[in-house]
Structure formats: C-alpha cells, structure tokens
PLY file of the C-alpha trace (Angstrom):
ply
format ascii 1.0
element vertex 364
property float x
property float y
property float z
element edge 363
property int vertex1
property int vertex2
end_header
182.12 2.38 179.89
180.64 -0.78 180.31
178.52 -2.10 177.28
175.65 -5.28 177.17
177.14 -8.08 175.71
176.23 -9.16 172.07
174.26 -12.86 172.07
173.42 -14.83 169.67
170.21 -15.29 169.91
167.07 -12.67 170.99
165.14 -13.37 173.47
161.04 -12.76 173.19
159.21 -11.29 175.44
157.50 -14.08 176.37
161.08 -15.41 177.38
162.17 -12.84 179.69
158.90 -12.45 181.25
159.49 -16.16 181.81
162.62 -16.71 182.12
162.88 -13.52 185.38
160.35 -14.97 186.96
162.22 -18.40 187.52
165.46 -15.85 188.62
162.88 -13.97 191.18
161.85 -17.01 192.41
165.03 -18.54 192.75
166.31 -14.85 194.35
163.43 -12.85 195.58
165.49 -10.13 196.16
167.62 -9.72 193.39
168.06 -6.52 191.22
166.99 -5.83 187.95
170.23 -4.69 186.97
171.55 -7.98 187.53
168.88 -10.21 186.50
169.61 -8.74 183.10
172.92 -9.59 182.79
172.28 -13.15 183.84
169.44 -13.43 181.22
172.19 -11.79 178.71
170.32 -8.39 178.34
170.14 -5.18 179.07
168.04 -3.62 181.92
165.86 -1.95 179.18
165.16 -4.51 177.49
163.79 -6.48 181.03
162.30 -3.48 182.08
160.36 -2.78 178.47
159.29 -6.65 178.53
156.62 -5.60 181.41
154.76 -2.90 179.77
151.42 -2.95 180.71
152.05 -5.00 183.53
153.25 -2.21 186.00
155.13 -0.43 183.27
154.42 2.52 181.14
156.75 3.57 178.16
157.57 7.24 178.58
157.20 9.89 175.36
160.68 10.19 174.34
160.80 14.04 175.86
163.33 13.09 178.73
163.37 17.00 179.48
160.08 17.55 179.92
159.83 14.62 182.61
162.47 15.88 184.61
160.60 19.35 184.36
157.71 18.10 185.45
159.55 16.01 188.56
159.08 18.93 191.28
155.58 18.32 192.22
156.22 14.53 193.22
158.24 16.45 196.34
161.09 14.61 197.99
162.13 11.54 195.92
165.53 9.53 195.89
167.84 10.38 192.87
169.83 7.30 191.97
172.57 7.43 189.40
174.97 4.59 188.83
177.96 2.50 187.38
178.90 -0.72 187.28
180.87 -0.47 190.67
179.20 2.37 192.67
175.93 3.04 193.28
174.77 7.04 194.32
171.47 7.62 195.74
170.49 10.80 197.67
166.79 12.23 198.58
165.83 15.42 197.87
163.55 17.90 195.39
164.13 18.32 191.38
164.14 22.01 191.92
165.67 24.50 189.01
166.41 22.65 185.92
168.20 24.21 183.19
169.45 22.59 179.33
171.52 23.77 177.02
172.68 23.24 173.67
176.23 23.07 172.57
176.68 22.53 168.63
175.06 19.28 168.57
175.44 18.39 172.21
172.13 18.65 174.77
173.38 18.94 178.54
171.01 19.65 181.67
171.76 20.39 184.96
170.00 20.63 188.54
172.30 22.50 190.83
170.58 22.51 194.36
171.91 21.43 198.11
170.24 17.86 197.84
169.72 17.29 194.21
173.00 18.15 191.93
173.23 16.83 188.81
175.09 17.03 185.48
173.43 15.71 182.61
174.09 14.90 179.39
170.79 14.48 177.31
172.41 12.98 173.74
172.33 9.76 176.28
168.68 9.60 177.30
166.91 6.65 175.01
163.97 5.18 176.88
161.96 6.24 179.85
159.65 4.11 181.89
157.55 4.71 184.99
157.89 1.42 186.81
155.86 -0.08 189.62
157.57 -2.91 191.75
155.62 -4.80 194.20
157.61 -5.51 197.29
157.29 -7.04 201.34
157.12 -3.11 201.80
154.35 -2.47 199.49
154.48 -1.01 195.84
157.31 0.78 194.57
156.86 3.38 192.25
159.91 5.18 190.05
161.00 6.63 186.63
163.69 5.12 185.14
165.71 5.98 181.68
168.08 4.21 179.81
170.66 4.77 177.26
170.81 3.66 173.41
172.47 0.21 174.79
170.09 -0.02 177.35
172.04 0.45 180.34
170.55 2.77 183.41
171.29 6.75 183.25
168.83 8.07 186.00
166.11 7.02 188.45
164.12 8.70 190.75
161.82 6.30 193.29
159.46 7.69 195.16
159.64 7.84 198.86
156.92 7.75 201.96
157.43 11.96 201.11
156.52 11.79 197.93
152.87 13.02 196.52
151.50 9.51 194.39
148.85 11.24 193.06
151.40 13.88 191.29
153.52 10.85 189.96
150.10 9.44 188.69
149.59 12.83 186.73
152.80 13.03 185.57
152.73 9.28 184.02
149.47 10.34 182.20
150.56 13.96 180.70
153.98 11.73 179.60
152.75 8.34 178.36
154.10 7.28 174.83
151.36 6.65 172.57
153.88 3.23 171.23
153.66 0.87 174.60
155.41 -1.27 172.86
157.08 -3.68 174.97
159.83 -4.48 172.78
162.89 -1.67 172.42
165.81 -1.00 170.05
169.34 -1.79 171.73
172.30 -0.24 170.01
175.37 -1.13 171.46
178.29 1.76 171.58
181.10 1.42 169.66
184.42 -0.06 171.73
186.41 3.02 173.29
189.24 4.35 171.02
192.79 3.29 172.65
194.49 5.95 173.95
197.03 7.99 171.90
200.81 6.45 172.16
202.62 8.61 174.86
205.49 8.84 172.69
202.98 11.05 170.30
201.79 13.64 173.09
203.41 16.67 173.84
203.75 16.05 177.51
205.45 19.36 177.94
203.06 21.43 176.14
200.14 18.92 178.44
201.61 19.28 181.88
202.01 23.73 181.28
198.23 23.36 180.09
197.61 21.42 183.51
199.79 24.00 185.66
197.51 26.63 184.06
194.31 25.22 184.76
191.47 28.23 185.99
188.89 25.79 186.72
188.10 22.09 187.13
185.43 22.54 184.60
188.36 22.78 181.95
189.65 19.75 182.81
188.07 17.35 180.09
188.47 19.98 177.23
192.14 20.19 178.16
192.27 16.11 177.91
190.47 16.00 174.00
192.60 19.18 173.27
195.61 16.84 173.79
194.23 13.18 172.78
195.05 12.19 175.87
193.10 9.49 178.31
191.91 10.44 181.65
194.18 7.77 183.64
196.98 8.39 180.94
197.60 11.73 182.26
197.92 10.98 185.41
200.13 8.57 184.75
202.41 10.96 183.04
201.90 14.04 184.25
203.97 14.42 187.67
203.97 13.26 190.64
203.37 16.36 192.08
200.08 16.89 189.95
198.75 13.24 190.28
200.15 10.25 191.88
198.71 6.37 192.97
197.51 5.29 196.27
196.11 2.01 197.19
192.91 0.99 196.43
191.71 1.49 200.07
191.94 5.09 199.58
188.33 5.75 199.42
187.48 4.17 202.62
190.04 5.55 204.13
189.02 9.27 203.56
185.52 7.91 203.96
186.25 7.19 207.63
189.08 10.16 208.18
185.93 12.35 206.86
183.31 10.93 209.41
185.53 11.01 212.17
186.77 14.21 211.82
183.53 15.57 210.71
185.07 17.11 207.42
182.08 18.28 204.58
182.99 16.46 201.34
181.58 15.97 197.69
181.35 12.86 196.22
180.82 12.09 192.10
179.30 9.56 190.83
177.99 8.69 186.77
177.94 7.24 183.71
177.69 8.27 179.99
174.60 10.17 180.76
174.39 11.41 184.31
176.96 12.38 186.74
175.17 12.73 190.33
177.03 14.57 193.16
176.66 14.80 197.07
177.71 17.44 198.75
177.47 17.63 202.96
179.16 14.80 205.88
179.25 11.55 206.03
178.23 9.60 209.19
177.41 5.88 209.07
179.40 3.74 207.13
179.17 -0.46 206.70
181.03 -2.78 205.08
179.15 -5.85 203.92
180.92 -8.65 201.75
182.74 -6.72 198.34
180.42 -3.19 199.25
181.42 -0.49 201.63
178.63 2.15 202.45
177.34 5.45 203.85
173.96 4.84 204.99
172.95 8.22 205.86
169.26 9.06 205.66
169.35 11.46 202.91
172.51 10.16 201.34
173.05 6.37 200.63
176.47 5.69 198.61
177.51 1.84 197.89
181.09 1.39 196.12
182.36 -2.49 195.32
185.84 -2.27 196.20
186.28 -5.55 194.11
185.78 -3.19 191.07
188.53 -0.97 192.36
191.68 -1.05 190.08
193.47 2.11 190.61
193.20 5.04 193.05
194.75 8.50 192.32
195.19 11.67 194.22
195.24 14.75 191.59
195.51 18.22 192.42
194.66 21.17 189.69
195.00 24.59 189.64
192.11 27.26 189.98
191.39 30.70 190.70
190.66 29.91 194.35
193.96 27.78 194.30
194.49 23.86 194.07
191.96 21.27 194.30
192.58 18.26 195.66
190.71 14.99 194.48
190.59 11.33 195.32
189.89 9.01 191.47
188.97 6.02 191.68
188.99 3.73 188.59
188.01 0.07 187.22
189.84 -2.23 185.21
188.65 -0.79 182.06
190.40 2.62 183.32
187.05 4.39 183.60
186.27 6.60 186.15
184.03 4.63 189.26
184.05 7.80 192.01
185.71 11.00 192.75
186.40 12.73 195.99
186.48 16.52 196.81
186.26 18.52 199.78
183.34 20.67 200.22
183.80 23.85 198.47
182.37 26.20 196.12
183.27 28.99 193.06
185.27 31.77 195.30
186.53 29.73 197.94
189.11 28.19 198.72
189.64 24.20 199.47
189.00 23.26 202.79
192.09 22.64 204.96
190.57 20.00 206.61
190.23 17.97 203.92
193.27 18.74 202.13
195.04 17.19 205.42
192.90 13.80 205.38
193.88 13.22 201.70
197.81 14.21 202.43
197.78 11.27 204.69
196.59 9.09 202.59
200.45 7.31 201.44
201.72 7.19 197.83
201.69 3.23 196.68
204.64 1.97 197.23
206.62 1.62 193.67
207.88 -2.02 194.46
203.71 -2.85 194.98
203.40 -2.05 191.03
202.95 -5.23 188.76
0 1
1 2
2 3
3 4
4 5
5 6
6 7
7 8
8 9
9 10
10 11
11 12
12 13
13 14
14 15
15 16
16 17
17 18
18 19
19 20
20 21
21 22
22 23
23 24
24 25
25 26
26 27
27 28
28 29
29 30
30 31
31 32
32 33
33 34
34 35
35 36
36 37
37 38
38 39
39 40
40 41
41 42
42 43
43 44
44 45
45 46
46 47
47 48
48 49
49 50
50 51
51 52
52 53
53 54
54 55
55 56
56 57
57 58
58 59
59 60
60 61
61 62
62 63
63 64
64 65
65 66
66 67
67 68
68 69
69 70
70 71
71 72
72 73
73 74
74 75
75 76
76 77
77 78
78 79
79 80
80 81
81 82
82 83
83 84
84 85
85 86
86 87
87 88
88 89
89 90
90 91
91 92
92 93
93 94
94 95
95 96
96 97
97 98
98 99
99 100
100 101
101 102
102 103
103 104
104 105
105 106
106 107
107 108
108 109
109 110
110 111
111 112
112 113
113 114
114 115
115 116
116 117
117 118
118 119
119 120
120 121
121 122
122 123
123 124
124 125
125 126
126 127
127 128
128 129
129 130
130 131
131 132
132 133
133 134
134 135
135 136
136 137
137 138
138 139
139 140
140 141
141 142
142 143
143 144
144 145
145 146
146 147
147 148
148 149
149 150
150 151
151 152
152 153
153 154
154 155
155 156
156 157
157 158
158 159
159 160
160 161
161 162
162 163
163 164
164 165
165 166
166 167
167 168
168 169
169 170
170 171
171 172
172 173
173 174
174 175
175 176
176 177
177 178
178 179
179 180
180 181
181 182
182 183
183 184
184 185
185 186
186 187
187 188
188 189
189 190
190 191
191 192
192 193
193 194
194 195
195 196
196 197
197 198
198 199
199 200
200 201
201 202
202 203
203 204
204 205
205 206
206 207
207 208
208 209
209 210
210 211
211 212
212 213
213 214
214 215
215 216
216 217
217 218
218 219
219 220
220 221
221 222
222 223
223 224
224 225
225 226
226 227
227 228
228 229
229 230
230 231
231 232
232 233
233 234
234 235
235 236
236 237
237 238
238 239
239 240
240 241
241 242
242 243
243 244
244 245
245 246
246 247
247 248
248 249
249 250
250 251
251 252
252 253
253 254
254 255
255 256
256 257
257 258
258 259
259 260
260 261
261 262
262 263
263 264
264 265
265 266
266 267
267 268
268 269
269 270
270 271
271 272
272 273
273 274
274 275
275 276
276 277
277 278
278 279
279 280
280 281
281 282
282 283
283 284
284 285
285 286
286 287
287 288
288 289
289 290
290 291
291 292
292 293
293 294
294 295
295 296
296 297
297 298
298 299
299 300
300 301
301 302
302 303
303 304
304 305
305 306
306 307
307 308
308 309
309 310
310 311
311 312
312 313
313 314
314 315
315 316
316 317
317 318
318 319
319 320
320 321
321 322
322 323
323 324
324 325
325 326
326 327
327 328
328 329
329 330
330 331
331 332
332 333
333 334
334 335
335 336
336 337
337 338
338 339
339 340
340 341
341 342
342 343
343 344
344 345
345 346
346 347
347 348
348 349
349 350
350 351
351 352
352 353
353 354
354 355
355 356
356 357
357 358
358 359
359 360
360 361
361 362
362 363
C-alpha cells in the first residue's frame, strides 16, 4: 500500500489553507486527493486544516457513524486506491462488527451497498461540505493513521440533509482541532525467498481450497505474497495476461450482458459491485463504467500485472481477473456474479477463457 511521503518540514495550517487555495485557483477542479500530494501531505491533514470552515471533526466512534448512516437514504459509497476509484449509490442497510483477537472488522452485505471493513484502520472522521458550480456538497469522510482515504459517503439529490445535519450533531468531537496526528505505516515486509516455501505443501493447500474466504489465511499460513503465489503456483491455478485484461472483460461483459462483481479497497475498506455493466469511456490514462448507480474509474497507467486465478470451492472453481500496481498490490479484482451455493456463471467463465495468456517472449 501506498504511504504519504515523509518531508522535511510541517506545514501550518495557515500554510495549507494558503497554499490550496493558490492550487484551486490555479485548478478549480482539482481533487483533494491530489492537491495533497502536491502540497506534500496527506488528504487528512488538508481536509483537518478546514475545520470550522465547512468541516467538522467526527468523535472517534467510526462504528457508530456508519450505524447511524441509514436515515440519510440513498448516498454514494466511494472507496479507493491509488489507481481505481469505486463508487456505487445505494442505502447503509444491516451493519454488523466483529471482533477477532485484537482485530475489529465490519461488514454491510446488501445488493447496492457491500462492503468489507476492517475497523483497526479507521483514524479520523470528518463531515465535509464542498461548495461547487452545482451547489454544496455534503459527505463523511475517514482516514487512516497515515492519513490516506478509507471510506466516503456523499450525499446525493436522494439523500435527506436534514438527517446528515442530525447525524453531524449527535457525532461531533468535542476536540475540533484542526491539526491531526499522521503516523506513517511501516514499509511492507519483502516477501519470503521462494527457495524457503514449501511450494508443494502451498499448491495441495490451494487445490484444497473450500472457499475464497480462505484464501488470505492460506497465504500468512505459508509466508507467502499475494503476486508470489501466483507466480509459482501453476499455470493451471494462476497465469499472466496483458494489462488490457480488465477492459477487455469490461467490454466482453457489457456486450454480452454477463452480471459480474467487481473489488475494489485499501487497508481499511474493500467495496464491491455486484450487477452489469453498460456504459463504459475511456478518457486520457482512465477507463470507466458510468452507470447511474455504479461509477468505476481504473488508471490503466497504474496497471503492472494482470492475472487470471482460479480456486477451488464447494460450488466448484472460481474464476478471477487481478489486477496489480508496481508495488505488487492488489488495484481490482474481477468475478462473475455468483453467490454461496451456486455455481460460477458459464458466461463469464467463457469471457475470461478468451482472454490470451501473455506471451512468454513479452516478459522483461
């Protein structure tokens, strides 16, 4: 995962109030994502510098927010990476947490709003109001420890104001402070040498696989990376394609009118799709689905690697499409639409098989 970059020198307030005014008015439409990096920050940290000008620090109860979401009606869930950008509209219904050990996790499992959460992430919450050509904006956004976005919800021309008002006023931090803590994570560990895993012992756990769930677990249980694995497992478990791959099935899946999923997150939030795809745009580095309850924008300049993977489960294999950066983390992944007891849909199992290997000689 991507982290802010350490600089030399902190910034005041003062200065970034300043100092994103001159980028604003330079670019009026320019996002706050990446106004941040240009002023060397994090998105928190610009976002925490307007308190009390349009922004109000949350209490640092992230559940209780997203419990209290379902009154505000239909809103837009965004959740994002550095490449790929998931938005989708819908209603925060049926929220449930957990605790594992020390872990916190959440979920919202519904038809427009799916969502896997993992709370240990959640730092900072803000409600923020944007003024725009459109009018005011109003959202909640949270943050992790380094001050990078996890979640946001934005409110939508379906969307009850006056709830969002009342739920700003039950959740407002006593501390508007408009200064925040940033703590950087940690670089990631390298991966294990392959010449220390069991590769055997890995690809038999692999061929034995129940559920996709058990995925992960299986990759800690043998130290090894995500994009390691598939690298070594088989190339009739996992093998590349080229990094058009995700258009590809993106159009294959519109045109042939095949149901898919689509995953998208970071450290704290993994957001999920589920239903067709219909209009899709390229514009400069960005292809899209611009569908009105389902907006997905991927950076295919980000794109290092593509993989097709297919695991065992009960209901039989599962096909994906992975898409990863330079960094090897994971950008997007690709399923057809299916569900515990059922088995992959043909359909889409045919787009993905004609989707080539990469060619061996195309390998730097």
């Amino acid at each position: 995962m991507t982290s802010t970059p350490i600089r030399q020198q902190r910034l005041s307030v003062d200065e970034i109030n300043a100092a994103h005014a001159r980028l604003k008015q330079e670019n009026p439409a320019i996002r706050a994502r990446n106004a941040a990096a240009d002023l060397g920050i994090s998105e928190a940290e610009l976002v925490a510098a307007r308190v009390g000008d349009g922004v109000t620090r949350l209490a640092d109860d992230p559940e209780a927010v997203l419990r209290s979401v379902l009154p505000l009606g239909e809103v837009m869930a965004l959740t994002r990476n550095e490449h790929c950008v998931h938005e989708r509209h819908g209603v925060y219904e049926n929220p449930s947490f957990f605790t594992h050990g020390a872990r916190r996790t959440g979920l919202f499992v519904n038809p427009d709003i799916d969502l896997r959460l993992f709370m240990d992430h959640w730092a900072n919450g803000f409600a923020v109001t944007e003024s725009g050509r459109a009018g005011d904006r109003k959202s909640l956004q949270f943050f992790d420890k380094a001050g990078e976005a996890v979640h946001k919800i934005y409110l939508t021309k379906k969307s009850d104001e006056t709830a969002f008002d009342k739920l700003v006023a039950t959740h407002r931090s006593d501390a508007q402070d408009p200064e925040i803590a940033i703590d950087p994570y940690a670089p990631d560990e390298a991966d294990t040498p392959d010449d220390e895993i069991d590769w055997q012992g890995f690809r038999a756990a692999w061929e034995g696989l129940k559920d996709t769930h058990d995925f992960f677990p299986m990759l800690r249980k043998f130290k090894v990376g995500r994009k390691q694995a598939l690298e070594n497992v088989g190339a009739d478990l996992a093998f590349e394609v080229d990094n058009d791959a995700a258009r590809r099935l993106l159009e294959a899946a519109r045109d042939r009118q095949c149901e898919i999923m689509v995953f998208v997150g970071n450290r704290g939030c993994i957001q999920i799709h589920t239903g067709p795809v219909k209009k899709l745009l390229p514009h400069g580095p960005w292809f899209n689905v611009l569908d009105p309850a389902f907006n997905l924008h991927l950076n295919e300049s980000g794109v290092a690697q593509s993989w097709v993977t297919r695991k065992p489960t009960e209901d039989g294999i599962v096909t994906a499409v992975e898409v990863f950066d330079s960094a090897g983390d994971l950008i997007v992944t690709f399923f057809g639409r299916r569900k515990p007891g059922v088995p992959e849909l043909t359909l889409w199992r045919d787009i993905v098989s004609e989707i080539p290997a990469k060619d061996i000689a195309d390998v730097a």
